[in-house]
Structure formats: C-alpha cells, structure tokens
C-alpha positions as CSV (number, residue, x, y, z in Angstrom):
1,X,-12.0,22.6,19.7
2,X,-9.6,23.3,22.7
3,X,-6.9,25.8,21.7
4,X,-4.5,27.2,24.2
5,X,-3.0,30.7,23.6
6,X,0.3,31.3,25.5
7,X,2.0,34.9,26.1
8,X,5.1,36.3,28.1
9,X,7.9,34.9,26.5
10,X,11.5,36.8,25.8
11,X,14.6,38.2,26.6
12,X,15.9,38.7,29.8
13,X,19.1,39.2,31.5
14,X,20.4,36.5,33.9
15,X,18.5,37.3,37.5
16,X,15.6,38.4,35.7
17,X,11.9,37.5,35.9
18,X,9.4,36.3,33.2
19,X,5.6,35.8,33.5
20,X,3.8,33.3,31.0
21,X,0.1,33.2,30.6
22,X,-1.3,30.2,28.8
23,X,-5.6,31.0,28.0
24,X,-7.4,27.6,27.6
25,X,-10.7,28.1,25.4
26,X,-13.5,25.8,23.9
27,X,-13.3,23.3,26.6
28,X,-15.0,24.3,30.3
29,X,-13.3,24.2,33.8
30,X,-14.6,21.0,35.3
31,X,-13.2,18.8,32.0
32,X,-9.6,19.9,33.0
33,X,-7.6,17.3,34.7
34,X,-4.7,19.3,34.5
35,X,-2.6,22.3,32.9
36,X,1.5,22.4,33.2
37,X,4.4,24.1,31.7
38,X,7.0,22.0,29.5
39,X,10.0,23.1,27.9
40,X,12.2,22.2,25.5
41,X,15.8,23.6,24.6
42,X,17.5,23.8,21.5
43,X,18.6,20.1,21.3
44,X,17.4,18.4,23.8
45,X,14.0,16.7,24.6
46,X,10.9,18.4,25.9
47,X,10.7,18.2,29.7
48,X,8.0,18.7,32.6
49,X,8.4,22.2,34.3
50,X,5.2,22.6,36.6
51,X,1.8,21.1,36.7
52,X,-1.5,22.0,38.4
53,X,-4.1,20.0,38.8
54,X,-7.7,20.4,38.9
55,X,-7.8,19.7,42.8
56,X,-4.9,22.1,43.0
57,X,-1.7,19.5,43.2
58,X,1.4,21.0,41.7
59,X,4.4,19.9,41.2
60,X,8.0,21.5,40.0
61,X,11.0,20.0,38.5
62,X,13.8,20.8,41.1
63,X,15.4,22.7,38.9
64,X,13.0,25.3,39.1
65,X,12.1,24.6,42.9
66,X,12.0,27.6,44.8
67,X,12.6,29.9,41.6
68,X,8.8,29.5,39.2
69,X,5.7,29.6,40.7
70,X,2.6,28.1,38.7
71,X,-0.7,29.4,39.8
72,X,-4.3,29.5,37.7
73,X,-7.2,32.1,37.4
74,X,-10.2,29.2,37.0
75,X,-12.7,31.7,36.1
76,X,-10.8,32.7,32.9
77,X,-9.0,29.1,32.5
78,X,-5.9,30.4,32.4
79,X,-2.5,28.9,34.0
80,X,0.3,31.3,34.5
81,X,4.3,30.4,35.3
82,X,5.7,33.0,36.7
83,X,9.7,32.4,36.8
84,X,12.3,34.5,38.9
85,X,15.6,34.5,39.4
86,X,16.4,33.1,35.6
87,X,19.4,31.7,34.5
88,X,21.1,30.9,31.0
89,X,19.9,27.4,31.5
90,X,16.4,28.0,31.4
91,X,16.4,29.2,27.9
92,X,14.0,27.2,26.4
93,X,10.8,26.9,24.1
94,X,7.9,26.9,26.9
95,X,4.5,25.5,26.0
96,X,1.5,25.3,27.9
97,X,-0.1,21.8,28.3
98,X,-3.6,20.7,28.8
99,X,-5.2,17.5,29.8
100,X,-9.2,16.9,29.3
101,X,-11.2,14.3,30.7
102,X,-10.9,11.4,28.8
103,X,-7.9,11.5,28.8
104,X,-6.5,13.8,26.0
105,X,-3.8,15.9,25.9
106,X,-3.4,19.6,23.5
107,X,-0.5,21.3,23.3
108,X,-0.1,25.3,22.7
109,X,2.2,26.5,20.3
110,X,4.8,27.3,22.4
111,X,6.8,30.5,23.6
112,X,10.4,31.4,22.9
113,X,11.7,32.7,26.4
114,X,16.0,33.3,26.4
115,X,18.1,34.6,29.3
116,X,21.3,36.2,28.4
117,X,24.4,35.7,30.9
C-alpha cells in the first residue's frame, strides 16, 4: 500500500522560509508518474502548487513563481517544496500528491503551514 508521509509544516513570520518533505513508501521509483504539492486554505478549494514529474517536468502556479522550489531525492522517493519569501496568503493546508502508473492518485495527510503578517 503507498503511503506518503509529509513533514515541515508551521509558523513563520511574513518573509520567512519553510521546507516540506513528503517520503513516498510501498510503491518503487519507476511506477511514479508524478509527485506535486497542493494546498488548500481555510475555505477555499484545494489548488495545484508544484508538480515534478518522473522525466523531471515541473511546473509552479505563478503565485509561487520565483518564490518555492520543488526538487526530489529519487533514491529515497522523497519530494521536497522548499518555499521562501512567504506571505500571509500562502497559509494553507499543504499535502503531498502522488500519481502511480495506472493511473492512480494517493494523497498524504496533509501539513498545516501559517505565516503571520
């Protein structure tokens, strides 16, 4: 059973940095299609922050262009989202996305991450 483990969430002033981790197990490296980032704020719907795919495609919403940086450590299958420069605005539950071959998608259980002003 694939279970993703996520880590690196919490508080941080406004101008601050966070680093998420999100550890991918029970499923091996060549099944991945992709791993990404979502979030979802209080209220609002869930939405696409960063994606890497297994040939090594990202992409970023442009409001984090220039500002996170995802990157992934294939020998551990782990994707990381390293965010800089945070703002109120990116206050959010972040969760950690994988999709397998086939295709299926699993979802980790998410990280609170909140930037005071």
């Amino acid at each position: 059973q694939v279970q993703l483990v996520e880590s690196g969430g919490g508080l941080v002033q406004a101008g601050g940095s966070l680093r998420l981790s999100c550890a991918a197990s029970g499923i091996i490296r060549v099944n991945i299609n992709a791993m990404a980032w979502y979030r979802q704020a209080l209220g609002k719907q869930r939405e696409l922050v960063a994606a890497i795919t297994r040939f090594g495609n990202i992409n970023y919403a442009d409001s984090v262009k220039g500002r996170f940086t995802i990157s992934r450590d294939n020998a551990k299958n782990t994707v990381y989202l390293q965010m800089n420069s945070l703002k109120p605005e990116d206050t959010a539950v972040y969760y950690c996305n994988l999709e397998r071959r086939g295709p299926t998608t699993f979802w980790g259980q998410g990280t609170q991450v909140t930037v005071s002003s």
